[in-house]
N, C-alpha and C positions, 0 to 999 in steps of 0.2 A: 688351592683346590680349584680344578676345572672341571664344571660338570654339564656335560656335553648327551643330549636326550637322542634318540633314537626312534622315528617313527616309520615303518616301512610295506610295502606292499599293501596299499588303500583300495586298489581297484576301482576307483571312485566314479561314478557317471552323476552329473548335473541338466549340465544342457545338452549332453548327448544322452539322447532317449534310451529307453530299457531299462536291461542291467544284466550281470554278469549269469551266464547258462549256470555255474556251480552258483546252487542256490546260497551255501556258507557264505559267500564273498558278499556283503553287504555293499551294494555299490551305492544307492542313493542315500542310504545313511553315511556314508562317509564325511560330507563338510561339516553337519552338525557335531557329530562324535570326533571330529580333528579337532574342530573350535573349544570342544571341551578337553580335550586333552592336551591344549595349548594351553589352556587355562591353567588345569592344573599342573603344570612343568612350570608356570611361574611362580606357581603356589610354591613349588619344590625345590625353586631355588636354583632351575635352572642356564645355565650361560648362552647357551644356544641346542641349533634342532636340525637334526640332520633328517634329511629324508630318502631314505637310501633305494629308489625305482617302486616303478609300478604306480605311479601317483593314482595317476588314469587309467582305467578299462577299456583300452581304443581294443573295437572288434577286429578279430584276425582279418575280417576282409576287407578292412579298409586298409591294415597294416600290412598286406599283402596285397595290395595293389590290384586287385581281382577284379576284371573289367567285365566277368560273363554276363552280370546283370544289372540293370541300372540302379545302383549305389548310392545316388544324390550325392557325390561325393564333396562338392563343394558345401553344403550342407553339413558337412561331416566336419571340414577341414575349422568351419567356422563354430561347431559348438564344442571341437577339443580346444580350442583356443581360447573360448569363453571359460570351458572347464579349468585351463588352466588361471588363466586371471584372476577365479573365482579364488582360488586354493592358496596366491599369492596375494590376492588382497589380506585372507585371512592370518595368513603368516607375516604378514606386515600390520595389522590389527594386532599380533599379540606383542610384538616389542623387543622378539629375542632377535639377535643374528641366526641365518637359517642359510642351508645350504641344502638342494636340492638336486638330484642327477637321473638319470633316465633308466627304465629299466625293460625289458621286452614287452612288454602292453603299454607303454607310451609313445608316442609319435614325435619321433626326437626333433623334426628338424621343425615341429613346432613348436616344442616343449623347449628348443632354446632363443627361439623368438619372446617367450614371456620370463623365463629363467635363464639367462646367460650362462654358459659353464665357466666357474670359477675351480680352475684348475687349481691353487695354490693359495688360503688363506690363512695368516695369521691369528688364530683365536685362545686364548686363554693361556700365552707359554708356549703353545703347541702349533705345531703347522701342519693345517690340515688340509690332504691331500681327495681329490675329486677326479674317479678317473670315470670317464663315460665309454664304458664298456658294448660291447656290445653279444649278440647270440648270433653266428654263421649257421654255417649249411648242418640242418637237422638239429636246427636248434641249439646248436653244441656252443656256451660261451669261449670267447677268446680274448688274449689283451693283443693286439697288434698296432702296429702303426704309433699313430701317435701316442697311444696311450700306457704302449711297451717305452718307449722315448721319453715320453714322463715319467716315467715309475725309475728309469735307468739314473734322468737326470737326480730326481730328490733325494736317490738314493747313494747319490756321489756325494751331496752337498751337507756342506758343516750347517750344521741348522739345530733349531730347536728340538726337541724330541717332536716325532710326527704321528700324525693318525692318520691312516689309508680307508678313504669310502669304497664301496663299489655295490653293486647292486648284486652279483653275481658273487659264489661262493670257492672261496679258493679251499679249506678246510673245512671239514673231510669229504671225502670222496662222496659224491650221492646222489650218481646216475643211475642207479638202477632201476628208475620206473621213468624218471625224467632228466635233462643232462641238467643239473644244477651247478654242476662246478664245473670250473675253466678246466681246457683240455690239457691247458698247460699249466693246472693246480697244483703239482707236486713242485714244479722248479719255481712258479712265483710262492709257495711255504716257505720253500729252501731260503729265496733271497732275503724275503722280509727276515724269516726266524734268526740270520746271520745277519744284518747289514747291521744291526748296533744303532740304529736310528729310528724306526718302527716301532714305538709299544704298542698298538691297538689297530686292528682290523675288523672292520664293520661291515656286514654283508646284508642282504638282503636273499627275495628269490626263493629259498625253500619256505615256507610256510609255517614248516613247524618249528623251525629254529632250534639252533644248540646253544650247550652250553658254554660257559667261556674257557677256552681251550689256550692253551701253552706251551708255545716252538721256542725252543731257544730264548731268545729275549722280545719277544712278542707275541702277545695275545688276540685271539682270533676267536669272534664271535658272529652269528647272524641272528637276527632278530627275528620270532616269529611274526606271522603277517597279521597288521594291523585293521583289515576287513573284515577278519572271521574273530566272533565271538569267542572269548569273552574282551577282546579289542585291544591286544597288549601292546605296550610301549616301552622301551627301557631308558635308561638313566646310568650313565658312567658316572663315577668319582673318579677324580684322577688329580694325582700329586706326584710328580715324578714320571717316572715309568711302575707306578704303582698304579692298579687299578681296581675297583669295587664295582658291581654291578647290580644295578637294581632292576628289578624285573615289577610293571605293574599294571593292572587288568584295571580296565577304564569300566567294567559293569559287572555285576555278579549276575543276570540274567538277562537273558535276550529282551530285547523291545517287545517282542510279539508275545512274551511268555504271556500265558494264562487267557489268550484274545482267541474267539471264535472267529473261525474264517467263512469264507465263502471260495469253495472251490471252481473252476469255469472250465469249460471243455473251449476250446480255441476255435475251431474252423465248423461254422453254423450257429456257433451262440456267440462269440466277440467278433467274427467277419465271417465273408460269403464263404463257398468252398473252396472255386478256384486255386488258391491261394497255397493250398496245399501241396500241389504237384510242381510249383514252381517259384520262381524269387519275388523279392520285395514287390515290384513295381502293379503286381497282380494282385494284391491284399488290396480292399472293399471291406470296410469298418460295417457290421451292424450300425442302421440310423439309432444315434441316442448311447451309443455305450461308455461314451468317456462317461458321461451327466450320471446313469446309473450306478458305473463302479463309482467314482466321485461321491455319491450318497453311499454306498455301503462303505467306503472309506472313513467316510466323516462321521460318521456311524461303529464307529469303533472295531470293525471286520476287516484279519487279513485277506488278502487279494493274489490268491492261485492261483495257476493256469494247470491246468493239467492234464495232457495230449497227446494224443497216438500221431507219433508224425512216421506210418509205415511207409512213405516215398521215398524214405533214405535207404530201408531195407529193399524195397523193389529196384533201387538205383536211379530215380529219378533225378534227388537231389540231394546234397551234401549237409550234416551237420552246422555247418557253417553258413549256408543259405538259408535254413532252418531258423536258424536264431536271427540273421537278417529279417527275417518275418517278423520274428518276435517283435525286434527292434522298430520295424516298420511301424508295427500295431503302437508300439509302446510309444510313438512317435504323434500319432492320433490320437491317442489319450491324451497325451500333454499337453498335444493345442486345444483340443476342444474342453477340457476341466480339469488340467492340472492335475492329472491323477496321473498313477500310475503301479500294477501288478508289484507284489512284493517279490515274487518267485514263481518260478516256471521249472515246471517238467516237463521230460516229456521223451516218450518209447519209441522206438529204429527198428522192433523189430518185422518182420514180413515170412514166420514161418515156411513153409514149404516154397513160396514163391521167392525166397529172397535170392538175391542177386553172389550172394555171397556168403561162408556158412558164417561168419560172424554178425550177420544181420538175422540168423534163423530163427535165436530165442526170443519169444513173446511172453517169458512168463513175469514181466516187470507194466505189459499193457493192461489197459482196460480191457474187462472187469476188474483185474487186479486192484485191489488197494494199495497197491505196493507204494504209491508216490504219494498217494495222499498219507500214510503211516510216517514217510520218510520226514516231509513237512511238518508232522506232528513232532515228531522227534528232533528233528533238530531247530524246531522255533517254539517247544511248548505250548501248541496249541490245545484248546478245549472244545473236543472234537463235538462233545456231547449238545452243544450250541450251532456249530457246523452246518453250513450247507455246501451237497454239489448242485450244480446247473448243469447240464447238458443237453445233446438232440437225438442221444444213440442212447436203446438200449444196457450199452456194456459202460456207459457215464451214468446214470442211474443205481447200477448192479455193483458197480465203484463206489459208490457215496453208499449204500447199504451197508457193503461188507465192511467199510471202515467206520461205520456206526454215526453217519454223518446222516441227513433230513434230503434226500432226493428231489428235483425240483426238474420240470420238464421244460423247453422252450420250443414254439413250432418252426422256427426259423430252422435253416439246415435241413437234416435229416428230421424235425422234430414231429411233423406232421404224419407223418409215413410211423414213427414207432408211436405215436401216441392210438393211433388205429389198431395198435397190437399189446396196447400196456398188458389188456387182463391175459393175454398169451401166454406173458411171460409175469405172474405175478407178481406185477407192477401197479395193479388199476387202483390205487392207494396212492401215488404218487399224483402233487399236483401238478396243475400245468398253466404255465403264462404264453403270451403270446411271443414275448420277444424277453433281450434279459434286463430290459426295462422294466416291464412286466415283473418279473421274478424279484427286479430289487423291489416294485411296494408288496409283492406278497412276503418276500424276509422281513421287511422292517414292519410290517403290518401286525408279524406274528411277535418279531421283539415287543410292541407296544403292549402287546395282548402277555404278557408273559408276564405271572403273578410276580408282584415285591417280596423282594427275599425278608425273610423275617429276622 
């Protein structure tokens, strides 16, 4: 019996600051929640650990070489490299054999400076096969080159019964919102399901994974992704060309379940305004805000952002630069108190004046509670403890409608709506100077907050 684990799509950020725009993708819990899921695959009795792409969350604009705005890209190159390290220290900490390959959100020719590609090893009986695939023009995967030339050669040779990695999904078809399977998935099905050498095909890349599926004399599975809750990994039995799969969920409930957050509006309460119209290099941190969030962290509050960024809608600037901001801020955070936002949203739309009509709808912006709801929902927060911060009006009118405790800061816009609270029946709402300010008035009121009986 060889029983070969499966770990896939981590999205992982460490020392590369932020984290992933889809708030599901848990990226800085990632090492923690490997480490234990390495754990327990020893516990289970397993042989080795494959890790089938996506280790890392390298941002598209670095993985797309995008020179419009100043990137720190050396910066960049040095904490995916760290990230990687990290991730291989830990999988050399657990003891199993591990085999590791790249998947579109890693930076491959880093990724094999710390992981070398092992094209072809020997494990349990079984020879198993690593092809480092990659995604071309529109994102569409392909096997070419060398990696069509390995699959041909394995596939000649008398060998052991074999297993096929890839990151990418050959079975079944499931481009219809995103290209997830090779263009050329139907003729590599054919080969493996015929060659009489292939029992097992392990994919990565869709997320939500299938079940274990049966060509001919090979089975073909992908694993759902290892970032989003509830944090699944699987586990093969295999004796022969027989094979058993075990499917299993690293938590019954999100980390954040049951934690009051503190919501933040981004540009006037965490940095200047500037910053909004244009890339990273232009972001100006509020004095004091790592050391703030830092206390509301340590203080048991998740840490939102939640942001109208309508300069994508007027066509300023791109989603993608957007979250380079993010990434900036989330960059300031970390050096000055090791903190860092749990999840970030945030609205494109620019009604009447957008640029284009798929940037027209605004009904997901502030005032909406549309993001702060979303947050609740998918991290089981308890709203009723809740706060927002904001410097606008419609960040106030936000935290209201979603039953969350409204808090004002003067920084930003803050001074100009505070002039107008009782305008807009607001004059109930308090107000700090900055979101320094705001964290002792939360925690001021935590203290003050009767013991439960």
């Amino acid at each position: 019996m060889f029983r070969l684990a499966q770990i896939t799509d981590l999205h992982a950020r460490y020392h590369q600051p932020g984290t992933s725009r889809l708030s599901e993708r848990r990226s800085r819990r990632m090492p923690e929640l490997f480490e234990q899921a390495l754990a327990e695959l020893r516990a289970r009795g397993a042989d080795a650990v494959a890790v089938t792409g996506d280790l890392l969350d390298v941002p598209g604009y670095i993985l797309d070489h995008d020179d419009y705005y100043d990137y720190d890209r050396q910066f960049w190159a040095e904490a995916i490299e760290a990230d990687y390290r990290l991730f291989r220290e830990l999988l050399e900490a657990a003891g199993l054999p591990y085999l590791v390959l790249p998947g579109n959100h890693d930076q491959i020719a880093i990724m094999a400076k710390v992981f070398p590609p092992q094209p072809v090893v020997e494990l349990g009986g079984y020879r198993v096969v690593s092809f480092w695939d990659r995604d071309f023009y529109a994102h569409m995967p392909r096997r070419l080159s060398h990696e069509r030339r390995l699959m041909e050669q394995v596939l000649r040779d008398d060998s052991p019964p074999q297993i096929h990695l890839q990151h990418y999904v050959i079975t079944p078809e499931l481009n219809q919102h995103w290209p997830h399977t090779y263009l050329e998935g139907a003729q590599l099905l054919a080969r493996l399901a015929d060659s009489d050498r292939v029992v097992l095909s392990l994919s990565g890349h869709y997320h939500r994974g299938t079940e274990l599926l049966r060509h001919g004399g090979c089975q073909f599975t992908t694993a759902p992704a290892f970032t989003e809750f509830p944090h699944p990994y699987r586990l093969y039995h295999l004796a022969g060309d027989e094979v058993v799969m075990e499917s299993i969920d690293l938590l019954a409930q999100p980390r954040e379940a049951g934690r009051p957050a503190v919501f933040l509006d981004r540009d006037g309460v965490l940095n200047t305004e500037p910053s909004w119209q244009t890339g990273p290099e232009a972001l100006r941190p509020v004095p004091g805000v790592g050391r703030a969030l830092r206390r509301l962290q340590d203080a048991g509050y998740a840490l939102v952002v939640i942001s109208s960024q309508s300069a994508v809608g007027y066509g300023y600037v791109t989603e993608d630069v957007v979250d380079s901001v993010f990434d900036r801020l989330a960059r300031f955070l970390w050096d000055e108190a090791r903190v860092c936002f749990d999840a970030f949203y945030y609205s494109t739309g620019a009604g009447s004046q957008a640029c284009h009509p798929r940037y027209a709808p605004i009904d997901n912006a502030k005032p909406s509670p549309h993001f702060l709801h979303a947050a609740r929902d998918r991290f089981g927060l308890d709203l009723n403890r809740s706060y927002m911060v904001g410097d606008t009006a419609g960040d106030l009118q936000a935290g209201l409608a979603a039953g969350v405790t409204p808090l004002l800061v003067r920084t930003g816009h803050g001074r100009v709506t505070e002039a107008r609270l009782a305008d807009q029946d607001l004059a109930q709402v308090a107000v700090a100077d900055d979101i320094g300010g705001a964290a002792e008035l939360i925690l001021a009121a935590r203290v003050a907050e009767p013991a439960a009986e």
